[in-house]
C-alpha positions as CSV (number, residue, x, y, z in Angstrom):
1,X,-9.0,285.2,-195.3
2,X,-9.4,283.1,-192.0
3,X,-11.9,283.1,-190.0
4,X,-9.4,283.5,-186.5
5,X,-11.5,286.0,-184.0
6,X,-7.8,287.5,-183.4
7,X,-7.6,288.7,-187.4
8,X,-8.3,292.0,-186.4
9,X,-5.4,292.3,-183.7
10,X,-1.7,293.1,-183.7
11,X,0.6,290.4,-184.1
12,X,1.9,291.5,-181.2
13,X,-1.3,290.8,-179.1
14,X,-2.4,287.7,-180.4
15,X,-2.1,285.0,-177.7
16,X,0.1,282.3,-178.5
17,X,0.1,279.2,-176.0
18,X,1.9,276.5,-176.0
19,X,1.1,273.3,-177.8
20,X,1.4,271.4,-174.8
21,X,0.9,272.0,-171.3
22,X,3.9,270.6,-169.4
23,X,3.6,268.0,-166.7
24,X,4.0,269.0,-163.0
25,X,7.0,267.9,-160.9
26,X,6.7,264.1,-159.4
27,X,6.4,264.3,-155.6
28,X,9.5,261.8,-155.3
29,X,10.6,260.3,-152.4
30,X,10.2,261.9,-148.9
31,X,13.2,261.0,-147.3
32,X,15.6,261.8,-150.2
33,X,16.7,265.2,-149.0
34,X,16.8,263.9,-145.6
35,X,20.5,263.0,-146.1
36,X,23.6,264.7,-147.6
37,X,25.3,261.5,-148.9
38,X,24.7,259.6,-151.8
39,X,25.6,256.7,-149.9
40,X,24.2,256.2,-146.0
41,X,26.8,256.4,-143.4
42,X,28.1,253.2,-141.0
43,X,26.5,255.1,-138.3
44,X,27.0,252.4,-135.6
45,X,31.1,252.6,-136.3
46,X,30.8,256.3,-135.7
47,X,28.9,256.4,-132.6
48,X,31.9,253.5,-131.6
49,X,34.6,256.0,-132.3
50,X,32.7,258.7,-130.2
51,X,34.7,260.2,-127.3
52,X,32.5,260.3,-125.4
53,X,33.3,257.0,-123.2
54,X,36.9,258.8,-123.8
55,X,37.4,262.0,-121.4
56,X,39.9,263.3,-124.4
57,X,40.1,262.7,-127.9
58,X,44.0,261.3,-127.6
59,X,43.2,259.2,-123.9
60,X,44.6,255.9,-123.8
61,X,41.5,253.8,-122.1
62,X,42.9,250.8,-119.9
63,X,46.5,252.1,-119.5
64,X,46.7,250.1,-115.7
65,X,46.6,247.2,-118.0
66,X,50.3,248.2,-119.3
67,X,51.9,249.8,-115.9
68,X,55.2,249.4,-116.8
69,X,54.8,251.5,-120.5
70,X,54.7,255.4,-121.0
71,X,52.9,256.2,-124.0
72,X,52.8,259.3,-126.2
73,X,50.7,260.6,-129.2
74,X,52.6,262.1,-131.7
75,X,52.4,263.2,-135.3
76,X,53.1,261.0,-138.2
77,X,55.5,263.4,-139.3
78,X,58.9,261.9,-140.6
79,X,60.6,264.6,-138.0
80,X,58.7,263.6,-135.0
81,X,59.2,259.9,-136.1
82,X,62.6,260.1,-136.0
83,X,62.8,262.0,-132.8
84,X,60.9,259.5,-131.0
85,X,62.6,256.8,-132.4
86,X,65.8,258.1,-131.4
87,X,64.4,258.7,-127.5
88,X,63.5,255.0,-127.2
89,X,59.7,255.4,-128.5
90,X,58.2,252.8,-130.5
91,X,55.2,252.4,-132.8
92,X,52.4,250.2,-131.0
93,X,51.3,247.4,-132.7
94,X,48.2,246.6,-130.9
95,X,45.1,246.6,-133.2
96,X,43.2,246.9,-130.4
97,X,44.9,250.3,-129.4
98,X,46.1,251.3,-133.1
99,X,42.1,251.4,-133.6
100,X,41.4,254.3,-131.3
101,X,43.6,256.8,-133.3
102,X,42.9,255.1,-137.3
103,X,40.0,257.5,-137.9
104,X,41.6,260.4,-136.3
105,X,43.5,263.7,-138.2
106,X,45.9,265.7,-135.9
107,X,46.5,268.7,-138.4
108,X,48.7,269.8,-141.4
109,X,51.5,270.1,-142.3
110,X,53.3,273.2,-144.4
111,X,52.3,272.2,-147.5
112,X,48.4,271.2,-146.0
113,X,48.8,267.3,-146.2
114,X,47.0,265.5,-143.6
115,X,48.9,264.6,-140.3
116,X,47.8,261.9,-137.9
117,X,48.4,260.5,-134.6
118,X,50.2,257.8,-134.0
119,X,50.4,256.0,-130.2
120,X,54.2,255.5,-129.1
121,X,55.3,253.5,-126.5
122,X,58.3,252.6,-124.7
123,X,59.6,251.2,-120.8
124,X,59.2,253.3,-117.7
125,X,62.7,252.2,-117.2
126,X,63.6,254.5,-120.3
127,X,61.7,257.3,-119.3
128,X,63.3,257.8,-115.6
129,X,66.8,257.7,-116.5
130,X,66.3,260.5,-119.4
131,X,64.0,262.3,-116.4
132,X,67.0,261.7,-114.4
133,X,69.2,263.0,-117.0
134,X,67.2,266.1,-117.1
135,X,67.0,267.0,-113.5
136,X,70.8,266.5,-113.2
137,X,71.2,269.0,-116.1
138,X,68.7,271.7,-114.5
139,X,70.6,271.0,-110.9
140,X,74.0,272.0,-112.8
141,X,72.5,274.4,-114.8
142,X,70.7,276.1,-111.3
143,X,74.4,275.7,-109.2
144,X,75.8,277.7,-112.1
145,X,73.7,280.6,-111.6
146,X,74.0,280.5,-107.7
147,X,76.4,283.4,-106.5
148,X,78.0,281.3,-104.0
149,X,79.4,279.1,-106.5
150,X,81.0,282.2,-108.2
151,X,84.2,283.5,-107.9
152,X,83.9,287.4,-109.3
153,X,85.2,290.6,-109.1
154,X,83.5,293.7,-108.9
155,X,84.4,297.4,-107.7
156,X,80.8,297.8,-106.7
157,X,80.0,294.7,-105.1
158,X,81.8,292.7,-101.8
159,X,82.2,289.0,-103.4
160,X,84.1,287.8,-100.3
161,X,82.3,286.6,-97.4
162,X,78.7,287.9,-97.1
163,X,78.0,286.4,-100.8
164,X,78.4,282.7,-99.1
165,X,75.3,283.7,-97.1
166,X,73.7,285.4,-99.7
167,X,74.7,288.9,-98.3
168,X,75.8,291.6,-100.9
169,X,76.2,295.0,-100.8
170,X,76.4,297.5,-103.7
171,X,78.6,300.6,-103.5
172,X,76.1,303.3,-105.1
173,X,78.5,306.8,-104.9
174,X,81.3,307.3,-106.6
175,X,82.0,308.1,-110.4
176,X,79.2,306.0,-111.9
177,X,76.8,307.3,-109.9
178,X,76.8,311.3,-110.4
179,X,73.9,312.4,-112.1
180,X,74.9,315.5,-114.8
181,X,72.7,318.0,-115.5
């Protein structure tokens, strides 16, 4: 027999510790769990790309520099690239301006790739004759709807005369107008 002062237990109560007591956890470094990235961040080109010397994210700084260029921000889509290629924009090549948009995401697309911004320019002269353009086709567009310029016929209305001064009067008896019960 041995001579174990637990012989007269269960087996079930006899302690049973381990052979060796395990070591306790290192205190490690301090400043490990300071930082989410295995690798530090270029923190002085972040705080450079900061808007906030920028009064919006897509501002062009300096633009008196270039007075006579209109610029415009637009997706790097191949639809929008086309469309502004076709309206006289063109892709600046200017590192120093190509650098304030390199960083930057403007959305998604349908099937969730990455869009970005891309700075467009083109002449002033460009820009005033397709504003021309557009005012002539709203001025049209505008005398089209203006009574006077209609010639029309109604049984309600008189289109001669008063309509020229923006007169009309509406007939409202007759037919049409009886109210059944």
């Amino acid at each position: 027999m041995t001579d174990s002062p637990f012989a007269s237990l269960a087996p079930n109560l006899i302690p049973n510790p381990p052979a060796e007591i395990p070591e306790a956890p290192s205190a490690g470094d301090a400043t490990e769990r300071l930082s989410p990235f295995k690798e530090a961040q270029d923190v002085d080109s972040i705080i450079k790309s900061l808007t906030l010397d920028r009064p919006l994210t897509l501002y062009v700084p300096n633009r008196e520099k270039y007075p006579e260029w209109q610029f415009r921000i637009i997706n790097d889509t191949p639809t929008e690239m086309a469309e502004a290629l076709r309206k006289g924009w063109q892709p600046v090549d200017n590192p120093e301006l190509v650098s304030l948009f390199e960083s930057k995401v403007s959305g998604t697309d349908k099937t969730g790739k990455i869009t970005r911004p891309l700075l467009m320019a083109r002449s002033k002269q460009i820009g005033e004759v397709i504003a021309k353009r557009h005012r002539q086709t709203l001025h049209d567009l505008y005398q089209g709807m203006d009574p006077a310029n209609k010639q029309f016929n109604s049984k309600y209305a008189d289109t001669q005369g008063p309509v020229a001064r923006g007169e009309t009067k509406g007939q409202f008896s007759g037919q049409g107008w009886r109210i059944k019960v």
